[in-house]
Structure formats: C-alpha cells, structure tokens
C-alpha positions in Angstrom: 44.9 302.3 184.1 47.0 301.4 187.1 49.5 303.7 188.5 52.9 302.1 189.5 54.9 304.8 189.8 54.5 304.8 193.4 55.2 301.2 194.1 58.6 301.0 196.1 60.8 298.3 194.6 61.6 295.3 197.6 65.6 295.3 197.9 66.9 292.1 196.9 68.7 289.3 198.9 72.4 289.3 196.5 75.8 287.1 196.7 78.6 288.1 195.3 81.1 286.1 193.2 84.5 286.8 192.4 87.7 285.1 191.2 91.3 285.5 190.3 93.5 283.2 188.8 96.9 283.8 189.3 99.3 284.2 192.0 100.3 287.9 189.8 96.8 288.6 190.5 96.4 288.3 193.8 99.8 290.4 194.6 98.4 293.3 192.6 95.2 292.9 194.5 93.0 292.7 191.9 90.4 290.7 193.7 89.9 293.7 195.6 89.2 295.9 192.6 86.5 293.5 191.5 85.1 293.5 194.9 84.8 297.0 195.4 83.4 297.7 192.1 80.5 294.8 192.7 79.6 296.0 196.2 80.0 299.5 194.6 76.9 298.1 191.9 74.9 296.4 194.6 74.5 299.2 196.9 73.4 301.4 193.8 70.4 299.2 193.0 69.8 299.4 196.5 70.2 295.3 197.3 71.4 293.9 200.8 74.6 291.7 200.7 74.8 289.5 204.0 78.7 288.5 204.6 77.7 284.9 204.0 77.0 285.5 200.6 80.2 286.6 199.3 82.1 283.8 197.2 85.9 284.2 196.7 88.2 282.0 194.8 91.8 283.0 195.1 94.2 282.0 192.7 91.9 279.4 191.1 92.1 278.5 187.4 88.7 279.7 185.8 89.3 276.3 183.4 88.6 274.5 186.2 84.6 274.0 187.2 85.4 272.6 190.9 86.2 275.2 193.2 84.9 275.6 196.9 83.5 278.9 197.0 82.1 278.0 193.2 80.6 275.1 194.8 79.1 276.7 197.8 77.8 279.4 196.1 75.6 277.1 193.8 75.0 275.2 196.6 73.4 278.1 198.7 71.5 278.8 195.2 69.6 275.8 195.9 68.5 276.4 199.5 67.5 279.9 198.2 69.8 282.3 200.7 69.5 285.2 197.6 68.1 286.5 194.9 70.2 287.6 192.8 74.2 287.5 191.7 76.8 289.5 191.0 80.4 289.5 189.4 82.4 291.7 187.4 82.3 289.7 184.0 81.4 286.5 182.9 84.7 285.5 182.8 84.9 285.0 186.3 82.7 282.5 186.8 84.1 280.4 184.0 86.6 280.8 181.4 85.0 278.1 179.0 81.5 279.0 177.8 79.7 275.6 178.3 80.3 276.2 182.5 79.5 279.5 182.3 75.9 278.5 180.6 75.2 275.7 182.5 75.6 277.7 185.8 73.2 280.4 184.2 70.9 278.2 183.8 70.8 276.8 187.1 70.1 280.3 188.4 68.0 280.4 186.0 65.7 278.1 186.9 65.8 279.0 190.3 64.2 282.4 189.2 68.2 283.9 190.3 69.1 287.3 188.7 72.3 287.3 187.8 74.0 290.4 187.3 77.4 290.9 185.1 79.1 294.6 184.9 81.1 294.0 182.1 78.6 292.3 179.8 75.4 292.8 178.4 72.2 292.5 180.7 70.0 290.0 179.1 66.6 290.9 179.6 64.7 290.2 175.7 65.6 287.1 173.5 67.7 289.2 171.3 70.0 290.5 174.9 69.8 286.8 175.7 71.4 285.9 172.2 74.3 288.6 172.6 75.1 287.7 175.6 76.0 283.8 175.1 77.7 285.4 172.4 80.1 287.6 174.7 80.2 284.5 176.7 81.9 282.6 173.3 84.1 285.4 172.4 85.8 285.3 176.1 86.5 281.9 175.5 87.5 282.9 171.8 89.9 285.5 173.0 91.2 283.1 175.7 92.5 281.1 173.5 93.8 283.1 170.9 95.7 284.5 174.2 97.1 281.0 174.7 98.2 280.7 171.5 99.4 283.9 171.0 102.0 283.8 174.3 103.1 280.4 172.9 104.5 281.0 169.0 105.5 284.2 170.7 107.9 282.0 172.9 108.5 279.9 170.0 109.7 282.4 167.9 112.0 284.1 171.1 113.8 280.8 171.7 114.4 280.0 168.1 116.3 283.5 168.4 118.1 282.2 171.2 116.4 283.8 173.8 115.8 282.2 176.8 112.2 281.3 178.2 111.7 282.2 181.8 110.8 279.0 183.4 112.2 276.7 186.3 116.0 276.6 185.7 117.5 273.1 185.3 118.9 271.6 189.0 122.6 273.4 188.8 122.2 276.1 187.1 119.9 279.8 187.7 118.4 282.6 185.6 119.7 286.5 185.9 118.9 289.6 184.2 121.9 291.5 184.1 120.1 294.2 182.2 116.7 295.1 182.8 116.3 295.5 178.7 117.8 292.2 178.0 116.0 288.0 178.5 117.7 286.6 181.5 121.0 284.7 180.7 121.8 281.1 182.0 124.7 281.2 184.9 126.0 277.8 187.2 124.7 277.5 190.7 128.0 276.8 191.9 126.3 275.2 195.2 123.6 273.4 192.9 126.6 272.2 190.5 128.7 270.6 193.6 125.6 268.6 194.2 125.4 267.4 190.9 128.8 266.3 190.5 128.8 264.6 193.7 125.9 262.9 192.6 127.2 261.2 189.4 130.4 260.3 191.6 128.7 258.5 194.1 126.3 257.0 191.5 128.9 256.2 188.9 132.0 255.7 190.5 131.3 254.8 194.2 128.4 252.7 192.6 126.0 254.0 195.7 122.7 253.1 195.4 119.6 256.0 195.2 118.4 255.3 198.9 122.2 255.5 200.1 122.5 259.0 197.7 119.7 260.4 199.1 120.6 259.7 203.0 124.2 261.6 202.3 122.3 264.3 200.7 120.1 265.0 203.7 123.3 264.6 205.6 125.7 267.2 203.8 122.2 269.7 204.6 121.9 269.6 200.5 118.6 270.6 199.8 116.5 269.8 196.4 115.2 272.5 193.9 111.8 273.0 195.1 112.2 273.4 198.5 108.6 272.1 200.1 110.8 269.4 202.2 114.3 269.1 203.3 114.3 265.4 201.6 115.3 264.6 198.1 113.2 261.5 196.8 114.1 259.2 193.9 112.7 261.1 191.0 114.8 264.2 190.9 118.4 262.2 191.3 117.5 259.9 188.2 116.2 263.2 186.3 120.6 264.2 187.3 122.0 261.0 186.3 119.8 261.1 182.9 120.6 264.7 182.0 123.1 265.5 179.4 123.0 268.8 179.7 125.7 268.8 182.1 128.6 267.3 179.8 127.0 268.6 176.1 126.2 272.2 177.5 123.1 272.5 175.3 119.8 272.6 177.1 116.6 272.4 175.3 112.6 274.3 175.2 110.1 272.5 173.5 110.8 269.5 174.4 107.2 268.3 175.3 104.2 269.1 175.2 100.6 269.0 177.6 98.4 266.0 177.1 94.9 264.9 178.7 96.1 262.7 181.7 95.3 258.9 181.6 94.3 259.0 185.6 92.3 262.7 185.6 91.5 264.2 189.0 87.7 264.1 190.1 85.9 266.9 189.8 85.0 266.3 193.7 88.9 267.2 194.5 89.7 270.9 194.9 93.1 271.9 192.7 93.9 274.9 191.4 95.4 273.5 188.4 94.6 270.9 185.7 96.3 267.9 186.3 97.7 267.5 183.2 100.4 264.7 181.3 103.2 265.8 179.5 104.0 263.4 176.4 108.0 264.3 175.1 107.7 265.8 171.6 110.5 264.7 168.7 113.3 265.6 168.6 113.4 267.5 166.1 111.2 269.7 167.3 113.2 270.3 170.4 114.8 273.9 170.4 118.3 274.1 171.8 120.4 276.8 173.7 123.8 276.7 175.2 124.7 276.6 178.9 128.0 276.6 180.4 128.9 272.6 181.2 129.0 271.5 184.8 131.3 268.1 183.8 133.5 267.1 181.2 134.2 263.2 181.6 131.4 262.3 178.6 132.6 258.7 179.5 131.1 258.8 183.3 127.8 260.3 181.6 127.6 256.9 179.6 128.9 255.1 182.1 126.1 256.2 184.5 123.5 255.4 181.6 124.2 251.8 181.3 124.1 251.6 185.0 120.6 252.7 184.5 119.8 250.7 182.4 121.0 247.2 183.7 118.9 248.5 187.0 115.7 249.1 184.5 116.1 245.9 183.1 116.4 244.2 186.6 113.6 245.7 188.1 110.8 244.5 185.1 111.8 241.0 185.7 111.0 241.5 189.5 108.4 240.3 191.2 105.4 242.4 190.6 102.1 242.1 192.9 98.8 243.7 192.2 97.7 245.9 195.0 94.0 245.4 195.3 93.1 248.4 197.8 95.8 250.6 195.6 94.5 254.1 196.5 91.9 253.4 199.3 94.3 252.4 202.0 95.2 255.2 204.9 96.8 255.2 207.6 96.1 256.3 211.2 98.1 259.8 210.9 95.8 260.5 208.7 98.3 259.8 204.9 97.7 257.8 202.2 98.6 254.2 202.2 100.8 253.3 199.4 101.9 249.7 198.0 105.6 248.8 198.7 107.0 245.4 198.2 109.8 243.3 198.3 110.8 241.1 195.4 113.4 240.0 196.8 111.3 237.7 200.0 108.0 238.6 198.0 106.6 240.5 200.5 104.5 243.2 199.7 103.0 246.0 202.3 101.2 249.0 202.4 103.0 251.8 204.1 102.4 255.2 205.0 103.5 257.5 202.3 105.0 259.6 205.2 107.9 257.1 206.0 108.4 256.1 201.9 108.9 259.8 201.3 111.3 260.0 204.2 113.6 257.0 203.8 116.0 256.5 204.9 115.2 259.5 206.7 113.8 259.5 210.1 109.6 259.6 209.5 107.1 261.6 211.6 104.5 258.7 211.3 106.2 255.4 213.5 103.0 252.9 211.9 104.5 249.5 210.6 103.5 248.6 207.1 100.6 246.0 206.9 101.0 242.9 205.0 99.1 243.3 201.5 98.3 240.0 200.6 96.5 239.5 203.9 94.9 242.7 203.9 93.4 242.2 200.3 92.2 238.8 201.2 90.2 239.9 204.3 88.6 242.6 202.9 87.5 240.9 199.8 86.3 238.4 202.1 84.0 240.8 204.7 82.6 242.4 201.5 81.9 239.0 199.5 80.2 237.7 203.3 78.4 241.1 203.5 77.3 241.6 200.0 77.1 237.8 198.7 75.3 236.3 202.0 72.5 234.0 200.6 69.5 236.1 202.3 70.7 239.3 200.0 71.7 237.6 197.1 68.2 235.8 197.1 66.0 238.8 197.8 68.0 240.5 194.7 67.5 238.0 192.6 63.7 237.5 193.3 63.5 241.1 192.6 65.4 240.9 189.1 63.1 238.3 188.3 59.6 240.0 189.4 61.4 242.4 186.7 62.2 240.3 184.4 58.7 238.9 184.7 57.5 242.4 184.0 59.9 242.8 180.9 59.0 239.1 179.6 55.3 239.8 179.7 56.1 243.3 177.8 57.7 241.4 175.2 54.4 239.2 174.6 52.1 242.6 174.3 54.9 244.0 172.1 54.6 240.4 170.1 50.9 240.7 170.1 51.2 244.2 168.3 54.0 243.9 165.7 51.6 240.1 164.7 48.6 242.9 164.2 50.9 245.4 162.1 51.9 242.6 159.8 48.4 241.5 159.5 46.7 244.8 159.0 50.1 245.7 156.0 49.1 242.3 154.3 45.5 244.1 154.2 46.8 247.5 152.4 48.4 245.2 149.9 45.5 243.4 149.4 43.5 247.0 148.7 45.9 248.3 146.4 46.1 244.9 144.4 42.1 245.2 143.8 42.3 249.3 143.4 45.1 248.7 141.0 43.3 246.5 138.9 40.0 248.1 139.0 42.3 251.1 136.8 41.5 253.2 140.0 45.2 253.7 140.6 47.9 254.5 138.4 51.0 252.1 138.0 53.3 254.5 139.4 50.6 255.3 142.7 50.6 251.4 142.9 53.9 251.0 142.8 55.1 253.3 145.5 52.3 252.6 147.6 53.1 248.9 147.7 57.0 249.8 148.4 56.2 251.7 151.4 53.8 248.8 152.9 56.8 246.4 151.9 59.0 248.1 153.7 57.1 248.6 157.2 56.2 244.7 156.9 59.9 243.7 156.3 60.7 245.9 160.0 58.1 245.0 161.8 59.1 241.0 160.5 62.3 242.1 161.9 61.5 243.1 164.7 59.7 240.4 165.6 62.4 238.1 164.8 64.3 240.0 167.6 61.8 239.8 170.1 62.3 235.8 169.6 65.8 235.6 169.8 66.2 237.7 172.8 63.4 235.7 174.3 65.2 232.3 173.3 68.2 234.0 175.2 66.9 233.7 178.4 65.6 230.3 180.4 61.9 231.3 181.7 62.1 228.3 183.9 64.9 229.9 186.1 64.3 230.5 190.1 65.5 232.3 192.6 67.3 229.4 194.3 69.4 228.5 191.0 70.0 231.9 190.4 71.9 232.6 193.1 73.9 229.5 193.0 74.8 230.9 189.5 76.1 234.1 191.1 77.7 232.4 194.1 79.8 229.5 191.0 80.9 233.6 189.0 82.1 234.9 192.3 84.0 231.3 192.8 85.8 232.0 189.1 86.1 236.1 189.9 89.2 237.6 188.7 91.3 240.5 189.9 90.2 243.2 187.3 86.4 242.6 188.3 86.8 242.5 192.3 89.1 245.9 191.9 86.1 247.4 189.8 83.4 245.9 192.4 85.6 246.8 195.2 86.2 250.5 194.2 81.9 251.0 193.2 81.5 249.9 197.1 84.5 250.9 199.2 85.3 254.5 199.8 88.5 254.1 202.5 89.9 251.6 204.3 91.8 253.4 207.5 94.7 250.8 209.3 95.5 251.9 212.6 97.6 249.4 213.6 98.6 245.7 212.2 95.8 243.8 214.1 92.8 245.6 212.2 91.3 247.7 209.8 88.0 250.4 209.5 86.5 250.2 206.1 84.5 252.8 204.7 82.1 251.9 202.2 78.3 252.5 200.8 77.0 248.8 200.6 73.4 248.4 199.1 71.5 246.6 202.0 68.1 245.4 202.9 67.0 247.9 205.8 66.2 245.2 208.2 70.1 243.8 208.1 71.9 247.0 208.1 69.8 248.5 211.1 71.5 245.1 212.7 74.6 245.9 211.4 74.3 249.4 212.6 73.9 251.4 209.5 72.0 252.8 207.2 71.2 251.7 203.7 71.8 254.9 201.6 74.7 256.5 203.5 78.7 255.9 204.1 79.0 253.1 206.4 81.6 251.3 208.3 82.9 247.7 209.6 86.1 246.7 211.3 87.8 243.7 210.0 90.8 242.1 211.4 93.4 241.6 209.6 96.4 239.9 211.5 
C-alpha cells in the first residue's frame, strides 16, 4: 500500500471575496472584519493570496447580481488566476439563492474550490445537499427580515409614531429624547421657501422656469443638496402638496413595483431601480404636522392652475424622438429630446444645460435639430445595411437555407408516407389475428386504438408539412427577394426602425451642429467593412453629417 503521509500538500492560488451592503456597514467597518477573518482562514490552510485577487464591493446591494468586483472576480475565474475562493458566508456573494448557485457552479466547473466560513463545506452529496439548503434559508430569513421591519413600521405609525425617513420639503425630524421616535418640527428656512413658492406660482402667476431662476437667485437651495439648482419636479411636488394647509402628512402611501424601463444588468447601481405605484387611500396612514399656510383657497387655486397647464400641454405638439437615449454630447452627457410646440421644433440638447436652465450651463453645445438628425442617420444605416450587394448576398444565403429546410421537409414527407403505410399494415395483422380467434376482443381492440391513433398524427403531421410548404413560393430568387425587402423598408414605420435602430446602434456622439459619430455593431460582409474600415464582429463607427 502507498504511503502518503509524506506527500507535502502544493499551496493554492486563492481570491478573496467580500461585500457589504450598506452605508451603516461600511462606517462600522465591517468589511474589515470579514477581511481579516478570511485572510485569517487562508493563511491557516497555508494558500497564497496575490493583491490582485481580492474582490471588494462596498456598499453594494447583495440583490443585485451586477457588481464590478463581482464581475471581475468571475471574470478572472475564467482566465484561471486561482484556485480556490474565499468569503465569510454565502450571503455575501448573493442574497438570493439562484445567484448564489449559479456562481458555484461556474467555479465549479472550472474545478474552483470555493471556501465559505460560516456554512457548511460541501465535500459528499449529502454536504452538497445542506449546503444549498443554508443557501435557501439565507434567502428565507432575508425575507422574513424584510417583512418583519415593515409590519413592525406599520404597526408604529398606526400608533402615531413617526417613521424615520426623508422629511417632507419644509419641515425636519428631531429627537428631543433619546427614549422617544423623533417628532415633526417646521424648517423655518425650508417653510419661507415654500410659501414663496405658492405666491409666485399662484398669485404672481410666475411660471416654473421663472421660479426656479429666483430660487437660484435668493441662494435657496433644494432638499437633496447634490446641486445648487432646483429643477421642475420638486416645485410641482410643493404646489401639489396639501400637507401644508391640512397639517396631516401621510406613511404608506405607496408602495415598490417592478419598473416598466429596468436597468441592464451591464450598468453598475447599487440599488434596484425600482417604480413606486401610489397605494389607496385608504390605506394611507396619517399623522399631524404643524401647517406651513392657512389660505386653503390659494392651495385650490394653485391646483386648477395645474391643471389647465396639464391639459394644455397633452394637446401640444408631441414628436417622436427616434435616437431617444443614444444621443451624447461632446462633454461627454446624455443627449435628451427637447422641443418646441409652439414653432414645432424639436432638438436634442445636452442634459447639462436642460438641468441648469435658466441657469448658466457648464456645457456651451447648441442643441441639434432632431428631425434632421433622425432622418440622416436612418438614412446612413438604411444605405449601409440595405445596399443591394448586402441585401443580395443575405438573401442568397436564406435561400441556400431555405433550400436545405425545403429538402428536409421532403425526407421528413418521405418518412411520416412510410409510417402511415407500415400502421395500415399492423391493422391489417390484427384484423387476420383477430379473426383467426388468436386475439382476444379486448387485445384487438386496444391494439387497433393505439395504431389509430399514431396514423391520425402522423396524417396530421403530414397535413402540416403541406400547408407550411404551400406557404412559401419555391420559385422565388434572390433578385425578387430583395426588391421585396427594399418595397417593406419603403412602407417601414417608426416602431420598427426604433427596434432596428436600437439592435444596431450603440451611441451616436454630436460634437457640434455640422456632424455626428455613430457607434454601432453593423453585420457586414468582411470584404466591405475592411473598406469601410472596420471590422465585422466588433463596435464600429461612421460620421454622418447632419446640417
């Protein structure tokens, strides 16, 4: 027998991966105590960590599956730079079980170790089972968490306590005793805002752009104080808030939904992007606040303002921005559509200068004309993509397929003719057993229903095989074929070039009025897009001009 008990174990390549989650986390330095405790376990089993191989996500939600050290560290994975990983729980690399497993399994099947302190090493089928199973009852007790904290807050502000949260613009949250919820006091500065506000809105009948210029003016500064600017959304939110005349504020009042537009997992945030749909309200729970005005009538007054202006602006002129999303600008923002239904010019400006006026912008770009910019673009791709030597050598090649498929069908028509036949045989056997009294009427009859039934789907089937054939001219070429396309793309309409557009374009980068860089993965021959100068499976670009 062998004798191993000499053989000196080969230290391992590791990475380490940790996360925390919250911004209370990272101030009590938490990520540090995982650390420690993981270097800790890999210099005990005697393994080499590199500095490239450690992987920390701070404040990242473990709900989310796209994070950057996440990504890099599964990326590294599959050049093979270690052998083996280690975090503090499970937990940490995903809070809901199906990431956690699928991540496993990558390692996995890259022959990675991966090494948990906090959960069971899985080493036979029946470790393997028990842990997935601590890996469900993290998630489990996540939730129950969730759920917990929020009839726990239910119950609290049915008791008229109130939830700590973001105070409503005017008013701010103090504990006055350290064993008591905070209470609701004015912002006296905040609460001169918002009475100037309705007055220049209601009375002075000022419009929103004219508001937020004498805010920015008086040095007035919004809530959230990323920028010295106040843009439209939070001065509606004001003039719509009855708080300030009924005194009664509300928790409850909606609730999280999955968002129609979802980020894409290849966008880093630390948060789900969520949607927030207003419950009833009958479900809304109130609490009292000390009032900020007391002319109800200027409230209403302001309301029916809002409304006439509601009802003006749907019956604008509306234009349907065909880049929406794609367009940037040479300072390096987004491009955003901005129109005027009042000429029926409609542009695409930086979102630097929208989010400024009518305060002085940073970024001096002009906005570009969106009507001609949608045109010319749709018009280099259809002369790029739709040129007759492409569109011909794809539709030969659909057809050498379709050749393929239509020859299939007459071996698959060849078969189903020799099923039916060799069915109509087996009846024919079980007619002649049956009445030679060498099968009983029961043994005939189910016999004969089972080779009923395979005849009537294999009749069927062939039946299909027919009508799709019949769906389809045989006699079609490659020449007619693409006059076909080139007569669709004639008739094309908006929905279909912004799908077509956003599977092909990427970014389309306007660094001054006269042009455009487009940025786009275009499916082209080799032979044209080495002319062109670029290749056929990568990012490519073009300029376009654009007047």
């Amino acid at each position: 027998m062998k004798d191993n008990t000499n053989v000196v174990k080969q230290p391992l390549n590791a990475a380490l991966y940790a996360r925390v989650s919250t911004g209370r986390q990272e101030n009590e330095q938490t990520i540090e105590s995982q650390l420690d405790e993981v270097k800790k376990k890999i210099t005990e089993d005697r393994n080499t960590l590199l500095p490239q191989n450690v992987f920390i996500d701070d404040g990242w939600s473990g709900e989310m599956l796209a994070r950057p050290a996440l990504d890099l560290m599964r990326d590294s994975a599959k050049e093979g730079s270690f052998e083996a990983v280690y975090v503090y729980d499970r937990g940490r690399l995903s809070r809901t079980f199906f990431h956690q497993e699928m991540i496993l399994e990558e390692l996995s099947d890259r022959e990675i170790k991966f090494i948990s302190l906090h959960d069971v090493q899985a080493v036979t089928p029946e470790e393997k089972v028990l842990q997935s199973m601590q890996g469900v009852f993290h998630e489990y007790e996540r939730i129950k968490i969730v759920e917990r904290m929020r009839r726990g807050k239910l119950f609290k502000a049915r008791n008229g306590v109130i939830i700590n949260g973001q105070p409503l613009y005017g008013y701010k949250y103090i504990r006055t005793d350290p064993k008591e919820p905070v209470k609701c006091f004015v912002d006296e500065d905040e609460a001169r805002a918002v009475r100037l506000i309705w007055n220049w809105f209601g009375v002075e009948r000022l419009s929103i752009n004219q508001i937020q210029k004498k805010l920015f003016d008086l040095g007035i500064e919004p809530k959230k104080k990323k920028s010295h600017f106040w843009t439209k959304g939070p001065i509606v939110r004001i003039l719509k808030c009855d708080t300030y005349v009924s005194g009664k504020a509300y928790y409850n009042k909606s609730e999280s939904v999955v968002s129609k537009h979802p980020l894409k997992d290849s966008k880093y945030k630390k948060i789900k992007k969520g949607s927030r749909k207003v419950r009833p309200r009958e479900d809304w729970i109130a609490f009292d606040v000390p009032k900020l005005a007391n002319d109800y009538s200027l409230y209403e007054k302001i309301q029916r303002i809002l409304d006439i202006n509601q009802r003006c602006a749907s019956k604008k002129k509306k234009y349907n921005y065909l880049l929406s999303g794609l367009v940037y600008c040479g300072c390096g923002n987004r491009r955003s559509g901005d129109g005027s239904s009042k000429y029926g010019h409609f542009y695409y400006r930086c979102i630097d200068r929208l989010r400024s006026h009518p305060y002085p912008a940073k970024c001096t770009s002009g906005g570009v004309n969106a009507a001609i910019l949608d045109f010319t673009v749709w018009k280099d791709l259809k002369k790029k993509l739709f040129s007759y030597p492409i569109m011909r050598k794809y539709a030969e090649k659909w057809l050498k397929s379709f050749f393929v498929m239509s020859s299939e069908g007459v071996l698959e028509k060849q078969r189903l003719l020799e099923m039916i036949k060799k069915t109509e045989e087996e009846e024919n056997r079980y007619s002649r057993a049956y009445g030679a009294n060498t099968l009983e009427f029961e043994q005939f009859q189910e016999l004969m229903k089972d080779v009923k039934n395979r005849k009537v789907s294999y009749r069927k089937q062939l039946a299909d095989l027919a009508v799709k054939k019949a769906e389809v001219n045989l006699e079609i070429n490659a020449d007619e074929l693409v006059e076909e396309v080139k007569e669709i793309i004639k008739k094309i309409d908006f929905s279909d070039k912004f799908r077509v557009i956003r599977d092909i374009i990427d970014k389309v980068t306007v660094t001054e009025r006269s042009g455009a860089e487009i940025c786009a993965h275009l499916p082209l021959p080799v032979t044209i897009t080495e002319k062109l100068g670029y290749g056929p499976e990568r990012r490519n670009r073009w300029s376009s001009e654009c007047g």
